[in-house]
PDB file of N, CA, C and O in Angstrom:
ATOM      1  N   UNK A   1      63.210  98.533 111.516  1.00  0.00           N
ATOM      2  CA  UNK A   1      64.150  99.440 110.910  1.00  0.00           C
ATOM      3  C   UNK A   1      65.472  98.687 110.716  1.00  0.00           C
ATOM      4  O   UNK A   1      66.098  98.132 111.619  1.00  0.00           O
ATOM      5  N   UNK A   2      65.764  98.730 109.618  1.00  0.00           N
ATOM      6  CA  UNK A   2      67.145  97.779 109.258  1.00  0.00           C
ATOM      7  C   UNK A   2      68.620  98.715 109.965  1.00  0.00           C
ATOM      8  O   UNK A   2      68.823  99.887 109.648  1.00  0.00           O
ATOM      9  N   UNK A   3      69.358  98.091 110.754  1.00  0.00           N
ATOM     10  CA  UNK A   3      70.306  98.820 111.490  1.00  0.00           C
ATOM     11  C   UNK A   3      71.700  97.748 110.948  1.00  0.00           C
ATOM     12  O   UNK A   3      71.782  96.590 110.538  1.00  0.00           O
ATOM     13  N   UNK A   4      72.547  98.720 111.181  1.00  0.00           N
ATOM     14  CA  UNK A   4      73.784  98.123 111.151  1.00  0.00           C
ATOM     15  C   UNK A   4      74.723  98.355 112.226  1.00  0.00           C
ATOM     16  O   UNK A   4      75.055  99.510 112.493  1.00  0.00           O
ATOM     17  N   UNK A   5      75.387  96.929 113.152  1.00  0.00           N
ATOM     18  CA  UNK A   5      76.298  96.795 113.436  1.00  0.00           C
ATOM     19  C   UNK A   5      77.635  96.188 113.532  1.00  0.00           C
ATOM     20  O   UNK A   5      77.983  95.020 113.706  1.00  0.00           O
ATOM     21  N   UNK A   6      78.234  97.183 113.390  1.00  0.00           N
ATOM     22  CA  UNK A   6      79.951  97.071 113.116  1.00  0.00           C
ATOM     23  C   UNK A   6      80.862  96.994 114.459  1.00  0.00           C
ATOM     24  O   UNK A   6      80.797  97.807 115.382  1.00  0.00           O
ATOM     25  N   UNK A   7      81.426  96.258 114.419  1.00  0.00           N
ATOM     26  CA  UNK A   7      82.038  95.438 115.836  1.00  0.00           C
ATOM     27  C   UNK A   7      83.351  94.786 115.231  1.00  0.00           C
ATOM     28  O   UNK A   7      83.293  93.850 114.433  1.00  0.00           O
ATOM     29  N   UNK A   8      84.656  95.403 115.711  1.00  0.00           N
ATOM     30  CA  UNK A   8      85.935  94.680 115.516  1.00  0.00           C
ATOM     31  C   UNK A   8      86.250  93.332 116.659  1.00  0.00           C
ATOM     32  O   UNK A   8      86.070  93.574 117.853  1.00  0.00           O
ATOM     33  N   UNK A   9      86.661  92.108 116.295  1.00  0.00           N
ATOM     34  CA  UNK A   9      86.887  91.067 116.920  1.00  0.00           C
ATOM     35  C   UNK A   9      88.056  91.104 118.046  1.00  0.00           C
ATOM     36  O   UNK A   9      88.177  90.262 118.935  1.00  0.00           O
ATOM     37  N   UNK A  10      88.850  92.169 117.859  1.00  0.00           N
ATOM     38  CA  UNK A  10      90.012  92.553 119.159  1.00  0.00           C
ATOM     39  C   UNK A  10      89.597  93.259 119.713  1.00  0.00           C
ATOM     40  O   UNK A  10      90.505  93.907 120.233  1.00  0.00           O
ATOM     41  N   UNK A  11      88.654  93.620 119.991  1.00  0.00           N
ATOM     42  CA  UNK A  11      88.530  94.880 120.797  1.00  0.00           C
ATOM     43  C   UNK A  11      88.442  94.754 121.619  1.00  0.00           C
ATOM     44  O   UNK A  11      87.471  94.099 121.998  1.00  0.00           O
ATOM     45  N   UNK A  12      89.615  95.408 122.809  1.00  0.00           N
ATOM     46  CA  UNK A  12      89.658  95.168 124.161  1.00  0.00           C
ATOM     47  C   UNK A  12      89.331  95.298 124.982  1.00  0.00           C
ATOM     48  O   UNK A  12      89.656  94.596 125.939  1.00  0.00           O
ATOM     49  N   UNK A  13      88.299  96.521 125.062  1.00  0.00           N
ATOM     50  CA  UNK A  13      87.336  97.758 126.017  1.00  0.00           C
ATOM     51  C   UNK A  13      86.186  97.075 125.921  1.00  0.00           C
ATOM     52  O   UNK A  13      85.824  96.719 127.042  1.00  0.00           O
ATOM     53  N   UNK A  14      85.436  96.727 125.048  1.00  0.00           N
ATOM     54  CA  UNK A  14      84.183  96.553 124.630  1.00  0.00           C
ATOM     55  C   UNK A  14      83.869  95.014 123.943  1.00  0.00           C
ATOM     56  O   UNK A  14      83.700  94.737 122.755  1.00  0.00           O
ATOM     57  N   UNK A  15      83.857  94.130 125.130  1.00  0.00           N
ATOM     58  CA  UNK A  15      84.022  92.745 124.256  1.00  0.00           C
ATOM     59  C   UNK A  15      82.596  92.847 123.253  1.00  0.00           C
ATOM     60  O   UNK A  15      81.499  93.384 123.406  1.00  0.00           O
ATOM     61  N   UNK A  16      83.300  91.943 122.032  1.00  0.00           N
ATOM     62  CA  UNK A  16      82.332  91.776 121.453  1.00  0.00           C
ATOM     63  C   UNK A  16      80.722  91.167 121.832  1.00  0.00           C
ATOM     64  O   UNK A  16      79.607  91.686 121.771  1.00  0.00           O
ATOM     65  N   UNK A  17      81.134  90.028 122.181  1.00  0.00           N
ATOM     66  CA  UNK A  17      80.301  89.212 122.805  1.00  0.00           C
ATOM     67  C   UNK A  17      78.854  89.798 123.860  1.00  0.00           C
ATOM     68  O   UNK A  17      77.686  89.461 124.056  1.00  0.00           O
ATOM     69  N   UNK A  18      79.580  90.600 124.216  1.00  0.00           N
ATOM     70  CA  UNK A  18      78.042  91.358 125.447  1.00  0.00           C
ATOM     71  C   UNK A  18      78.116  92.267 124.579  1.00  0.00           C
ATOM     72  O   UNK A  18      77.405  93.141 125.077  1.00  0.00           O
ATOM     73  N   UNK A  19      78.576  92.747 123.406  1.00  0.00           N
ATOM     74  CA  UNK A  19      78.089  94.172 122.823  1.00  0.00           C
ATOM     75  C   UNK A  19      77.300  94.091 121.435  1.00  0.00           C
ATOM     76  O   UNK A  19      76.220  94.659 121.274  1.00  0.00           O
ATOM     77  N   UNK A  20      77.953  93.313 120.417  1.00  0.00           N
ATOM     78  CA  UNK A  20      77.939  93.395 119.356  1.00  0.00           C
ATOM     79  C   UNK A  20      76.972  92.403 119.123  1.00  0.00           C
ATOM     80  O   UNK A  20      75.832  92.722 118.783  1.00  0.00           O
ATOM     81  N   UNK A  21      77.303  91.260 119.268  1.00  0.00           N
ATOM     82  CA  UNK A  21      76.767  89.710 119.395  1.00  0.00           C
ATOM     83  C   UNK A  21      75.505  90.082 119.875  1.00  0.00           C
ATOM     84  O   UNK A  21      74.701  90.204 118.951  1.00  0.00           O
ATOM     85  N   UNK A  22      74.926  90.361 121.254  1.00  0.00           N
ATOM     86  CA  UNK A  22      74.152  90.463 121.524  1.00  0.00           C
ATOM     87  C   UNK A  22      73.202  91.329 121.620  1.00  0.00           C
ATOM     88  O   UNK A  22      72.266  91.259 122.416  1.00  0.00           O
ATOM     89  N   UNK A  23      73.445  92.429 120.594  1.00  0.00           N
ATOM     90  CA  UNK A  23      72.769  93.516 120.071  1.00  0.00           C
ATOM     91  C   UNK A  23      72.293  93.208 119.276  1.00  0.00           C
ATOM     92  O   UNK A  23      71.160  93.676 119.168  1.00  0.00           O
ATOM     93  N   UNK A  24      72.800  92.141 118.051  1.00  0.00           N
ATOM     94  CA  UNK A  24      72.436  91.781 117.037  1.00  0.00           C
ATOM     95  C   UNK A  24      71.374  90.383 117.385  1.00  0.00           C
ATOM     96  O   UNK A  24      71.109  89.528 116.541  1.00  0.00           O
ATOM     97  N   UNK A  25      71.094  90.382 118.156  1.00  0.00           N
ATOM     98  CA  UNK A  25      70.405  89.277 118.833  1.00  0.00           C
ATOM     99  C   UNK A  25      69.115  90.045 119.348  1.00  0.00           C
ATOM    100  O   UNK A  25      68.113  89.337 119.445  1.00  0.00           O
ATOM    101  N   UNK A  26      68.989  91.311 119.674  1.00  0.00           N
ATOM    102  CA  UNK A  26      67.846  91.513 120.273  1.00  0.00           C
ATOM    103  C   UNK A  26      67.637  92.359 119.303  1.00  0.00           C
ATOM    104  O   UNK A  26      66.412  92.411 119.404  1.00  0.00           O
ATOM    105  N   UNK A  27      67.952  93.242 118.219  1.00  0.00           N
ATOM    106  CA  UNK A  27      67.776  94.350 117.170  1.00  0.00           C
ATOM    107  C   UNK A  27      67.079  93.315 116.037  1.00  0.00           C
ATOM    108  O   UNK A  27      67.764  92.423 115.537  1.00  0.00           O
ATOM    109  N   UNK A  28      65.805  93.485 115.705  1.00  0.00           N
ATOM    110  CA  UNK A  28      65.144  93.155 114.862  1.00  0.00           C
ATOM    111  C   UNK A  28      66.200  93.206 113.635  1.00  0.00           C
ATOM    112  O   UNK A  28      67.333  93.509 114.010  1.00  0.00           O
ATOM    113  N   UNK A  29      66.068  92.982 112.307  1.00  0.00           N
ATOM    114  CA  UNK A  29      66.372  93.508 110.808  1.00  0.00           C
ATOM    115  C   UNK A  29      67.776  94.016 111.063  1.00  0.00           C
ATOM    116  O   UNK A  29      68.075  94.864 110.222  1.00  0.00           O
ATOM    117  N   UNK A  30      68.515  93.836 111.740  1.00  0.00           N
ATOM    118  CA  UNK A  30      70.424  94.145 112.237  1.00  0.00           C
ATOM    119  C   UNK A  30      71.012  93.222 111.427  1.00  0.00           C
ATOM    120  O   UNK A  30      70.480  92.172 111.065  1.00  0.00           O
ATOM    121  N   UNK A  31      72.090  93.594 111.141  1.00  0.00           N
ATOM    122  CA  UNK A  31      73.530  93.290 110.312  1.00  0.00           C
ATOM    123  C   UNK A  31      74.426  93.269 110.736  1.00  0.00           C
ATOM    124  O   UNK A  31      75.089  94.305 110.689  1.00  0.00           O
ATOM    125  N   UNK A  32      75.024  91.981 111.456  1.00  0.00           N
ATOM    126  CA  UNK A  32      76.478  92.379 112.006  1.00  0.00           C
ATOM    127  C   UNK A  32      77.181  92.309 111.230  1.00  0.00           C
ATOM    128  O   UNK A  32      76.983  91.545 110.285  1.00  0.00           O
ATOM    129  N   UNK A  33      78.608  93.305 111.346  1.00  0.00           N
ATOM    130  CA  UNK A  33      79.920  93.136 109.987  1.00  0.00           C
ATOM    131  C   UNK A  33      80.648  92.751 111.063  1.00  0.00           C
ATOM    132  O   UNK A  33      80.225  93.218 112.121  1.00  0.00           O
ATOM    133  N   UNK A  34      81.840  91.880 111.166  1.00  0.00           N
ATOM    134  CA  UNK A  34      82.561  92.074 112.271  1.00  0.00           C
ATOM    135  C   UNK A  34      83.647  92.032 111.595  1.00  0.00           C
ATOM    136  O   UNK A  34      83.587  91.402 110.540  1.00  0.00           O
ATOM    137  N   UNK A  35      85.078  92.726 112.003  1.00  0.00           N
ATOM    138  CA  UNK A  35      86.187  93.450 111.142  1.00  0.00           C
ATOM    139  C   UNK A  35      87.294  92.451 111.882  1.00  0.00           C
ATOM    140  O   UNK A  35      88.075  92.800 112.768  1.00  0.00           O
ATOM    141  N   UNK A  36      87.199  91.426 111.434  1.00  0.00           N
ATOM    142  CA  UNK A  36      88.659  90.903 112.122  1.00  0.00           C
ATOM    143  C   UNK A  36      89.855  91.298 112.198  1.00  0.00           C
ATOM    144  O   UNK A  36      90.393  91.904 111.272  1.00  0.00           O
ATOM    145  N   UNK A  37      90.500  90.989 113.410  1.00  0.00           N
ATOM    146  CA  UNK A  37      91.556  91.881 113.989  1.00  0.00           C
ATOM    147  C   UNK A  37      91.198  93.212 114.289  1.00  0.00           C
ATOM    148  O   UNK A  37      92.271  93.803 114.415  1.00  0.00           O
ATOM    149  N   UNK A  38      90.436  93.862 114.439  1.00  0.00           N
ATOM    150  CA  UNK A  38      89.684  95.157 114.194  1.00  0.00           C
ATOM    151  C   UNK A  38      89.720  95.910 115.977  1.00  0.00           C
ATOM    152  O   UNK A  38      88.853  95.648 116.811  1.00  0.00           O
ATOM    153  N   UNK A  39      90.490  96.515 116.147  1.00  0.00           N
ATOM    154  CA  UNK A  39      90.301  97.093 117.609  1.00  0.00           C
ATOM    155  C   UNK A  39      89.336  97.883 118.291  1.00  0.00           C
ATOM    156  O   UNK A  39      88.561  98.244 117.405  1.00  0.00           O
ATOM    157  N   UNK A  40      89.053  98.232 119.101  1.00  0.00           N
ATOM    158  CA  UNK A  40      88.029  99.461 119.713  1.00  0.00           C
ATOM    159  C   UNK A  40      87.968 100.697 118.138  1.00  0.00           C
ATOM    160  O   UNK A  40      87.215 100.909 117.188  1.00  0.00           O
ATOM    161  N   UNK A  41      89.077 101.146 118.603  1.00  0.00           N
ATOM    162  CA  UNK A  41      89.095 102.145 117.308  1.00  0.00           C
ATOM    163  C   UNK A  41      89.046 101.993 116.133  1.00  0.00           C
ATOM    164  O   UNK A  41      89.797 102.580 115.355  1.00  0.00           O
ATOM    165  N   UNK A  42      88.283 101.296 115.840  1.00  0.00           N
ATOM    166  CA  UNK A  42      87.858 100.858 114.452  1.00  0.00           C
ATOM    167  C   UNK A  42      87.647 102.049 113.259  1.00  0.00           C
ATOM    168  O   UNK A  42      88.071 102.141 112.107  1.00  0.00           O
ATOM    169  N   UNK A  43      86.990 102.708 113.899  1.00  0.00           N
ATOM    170  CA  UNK A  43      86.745 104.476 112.902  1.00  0.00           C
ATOM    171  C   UNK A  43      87.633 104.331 112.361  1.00  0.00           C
ATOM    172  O   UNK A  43      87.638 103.998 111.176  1.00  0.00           O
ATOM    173  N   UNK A  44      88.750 104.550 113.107  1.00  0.00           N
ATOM    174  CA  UNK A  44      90.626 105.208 112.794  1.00  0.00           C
ATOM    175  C   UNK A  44      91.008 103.807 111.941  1.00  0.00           C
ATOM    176  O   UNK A  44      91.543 103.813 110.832  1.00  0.00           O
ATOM    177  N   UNK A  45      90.739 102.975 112.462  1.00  0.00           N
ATOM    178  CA  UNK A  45      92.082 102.006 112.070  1.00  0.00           C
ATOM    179  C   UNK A  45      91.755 101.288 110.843  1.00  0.00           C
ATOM    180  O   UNK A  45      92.616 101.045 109.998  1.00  0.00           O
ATOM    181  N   UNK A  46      90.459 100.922 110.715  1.00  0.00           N
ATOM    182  CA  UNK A  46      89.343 100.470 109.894  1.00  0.00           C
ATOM    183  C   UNK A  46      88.501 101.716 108.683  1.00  0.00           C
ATOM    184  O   UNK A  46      87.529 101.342 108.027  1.00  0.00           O
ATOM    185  N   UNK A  47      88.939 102.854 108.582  1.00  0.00           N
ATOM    186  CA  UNK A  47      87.990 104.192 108.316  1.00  0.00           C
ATOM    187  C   UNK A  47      87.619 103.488 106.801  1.00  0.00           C
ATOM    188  O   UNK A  47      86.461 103.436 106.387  1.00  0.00           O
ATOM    189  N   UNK A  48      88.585 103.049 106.176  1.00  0.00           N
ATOM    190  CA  UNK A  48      88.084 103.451 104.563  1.00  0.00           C
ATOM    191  C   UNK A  48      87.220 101.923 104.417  1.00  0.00           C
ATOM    192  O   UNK A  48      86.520 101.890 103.405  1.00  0.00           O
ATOM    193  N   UNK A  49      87.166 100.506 105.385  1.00  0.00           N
ATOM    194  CA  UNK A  49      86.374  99.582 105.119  1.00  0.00           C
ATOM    195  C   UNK A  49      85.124 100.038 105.655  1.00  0.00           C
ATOM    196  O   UNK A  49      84.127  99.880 104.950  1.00  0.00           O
ATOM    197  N   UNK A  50      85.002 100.590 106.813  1.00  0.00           N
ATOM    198  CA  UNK A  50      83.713 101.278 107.232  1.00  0.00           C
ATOM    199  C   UNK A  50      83.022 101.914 106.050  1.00  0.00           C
ATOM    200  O   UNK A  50      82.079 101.549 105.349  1.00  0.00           O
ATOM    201  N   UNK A  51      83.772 102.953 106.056  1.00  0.00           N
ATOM    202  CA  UNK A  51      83.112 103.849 104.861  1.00  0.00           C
ATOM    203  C   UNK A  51      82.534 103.214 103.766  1.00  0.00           C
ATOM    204  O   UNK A  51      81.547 103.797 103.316  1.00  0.00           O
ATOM    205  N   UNK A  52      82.968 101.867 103.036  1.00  0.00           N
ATOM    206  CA  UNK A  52      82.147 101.226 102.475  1.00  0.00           C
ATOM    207  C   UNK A  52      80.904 100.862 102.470  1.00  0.00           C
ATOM    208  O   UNK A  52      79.888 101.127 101.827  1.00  0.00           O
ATOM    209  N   UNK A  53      81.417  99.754 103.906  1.00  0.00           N
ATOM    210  CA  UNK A  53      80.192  99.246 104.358  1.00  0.00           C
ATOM    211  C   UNK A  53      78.989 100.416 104.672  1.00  0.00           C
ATOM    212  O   UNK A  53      77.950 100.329 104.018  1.00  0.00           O
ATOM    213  N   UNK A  54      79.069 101.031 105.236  1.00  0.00           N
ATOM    214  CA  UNK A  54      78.053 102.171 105.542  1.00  0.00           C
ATOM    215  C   UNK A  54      77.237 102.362 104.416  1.00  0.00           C
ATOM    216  O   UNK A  54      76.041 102.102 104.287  1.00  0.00           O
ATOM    217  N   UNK A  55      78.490 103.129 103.155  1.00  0.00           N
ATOM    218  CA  UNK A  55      77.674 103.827 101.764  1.00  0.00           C
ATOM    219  C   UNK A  55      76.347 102.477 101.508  1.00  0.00           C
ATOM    220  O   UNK A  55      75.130 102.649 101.456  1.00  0.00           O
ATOM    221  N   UNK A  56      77.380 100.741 101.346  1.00  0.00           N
ATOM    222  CA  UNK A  56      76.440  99.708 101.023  1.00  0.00           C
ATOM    223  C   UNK A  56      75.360  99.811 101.713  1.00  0.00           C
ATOM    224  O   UNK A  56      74.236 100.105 101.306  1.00  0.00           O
ATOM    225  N   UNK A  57      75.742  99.538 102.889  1.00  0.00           N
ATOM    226  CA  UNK A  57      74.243  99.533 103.813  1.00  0.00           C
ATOM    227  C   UNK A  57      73.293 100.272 103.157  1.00  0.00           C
ATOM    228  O   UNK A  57      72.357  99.777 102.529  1.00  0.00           O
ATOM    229  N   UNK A  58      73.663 102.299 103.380  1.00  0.00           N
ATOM    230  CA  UNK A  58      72.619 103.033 102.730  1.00  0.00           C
ATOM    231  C   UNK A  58      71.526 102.534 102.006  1.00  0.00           C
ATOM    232  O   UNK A  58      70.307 102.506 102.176  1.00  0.00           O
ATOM    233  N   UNK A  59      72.755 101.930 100.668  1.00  0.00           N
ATOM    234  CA  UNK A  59      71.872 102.033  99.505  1.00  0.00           C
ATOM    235  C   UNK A  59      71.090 100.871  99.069  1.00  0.00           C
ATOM    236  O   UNK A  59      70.462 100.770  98.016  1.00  0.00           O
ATOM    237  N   UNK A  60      71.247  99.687 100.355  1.00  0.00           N
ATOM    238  CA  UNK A  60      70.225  98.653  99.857  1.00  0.00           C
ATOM    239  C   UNK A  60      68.991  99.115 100.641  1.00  0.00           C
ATOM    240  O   UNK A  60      67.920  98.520 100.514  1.00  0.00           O
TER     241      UNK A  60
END
C-alpha cells in the first residue's frame, strides 16, 4: 500500500531520525517529504504545502 510520510527537519519532540527516517525504512512503497525547517506542528505551520502534497499523493 503506497503511504506517505511527512516529517519536518526541526522538529523538536519527535526527532526525525527514529520517526520519520525510519518508518520510511521499514514501510514498504512509503514516500518521505521532509519540510525543511518544518517544526512538530507542521499541520499549522506548513498547512497549505501539506495540503498539496497530500491532494498529489492522492492522485498518483
Amino acid at each position: 500500500m503506497p503511504t506517505l510520510i511527512v516529517h519536518g527537519d526541526d522538529d523538536q519532540i519527535v526527532p526525525i531520525g527514529a520517526a520519520a527516517i525510519a518508518a520510511a525504512k521499514l514501510v514498504k512503497q512509503a514516500t518521505l517529504k521532509i519540510y525543511p525547517g518544518a517544526p512538530h506542528g507542521l499541520t499549522d505551520t506548513h498547512k497549505e504545502q501539506l495540503n498539496t502534497d497530500l491532494l498529489s499523493f492522492l492522485k498518483d
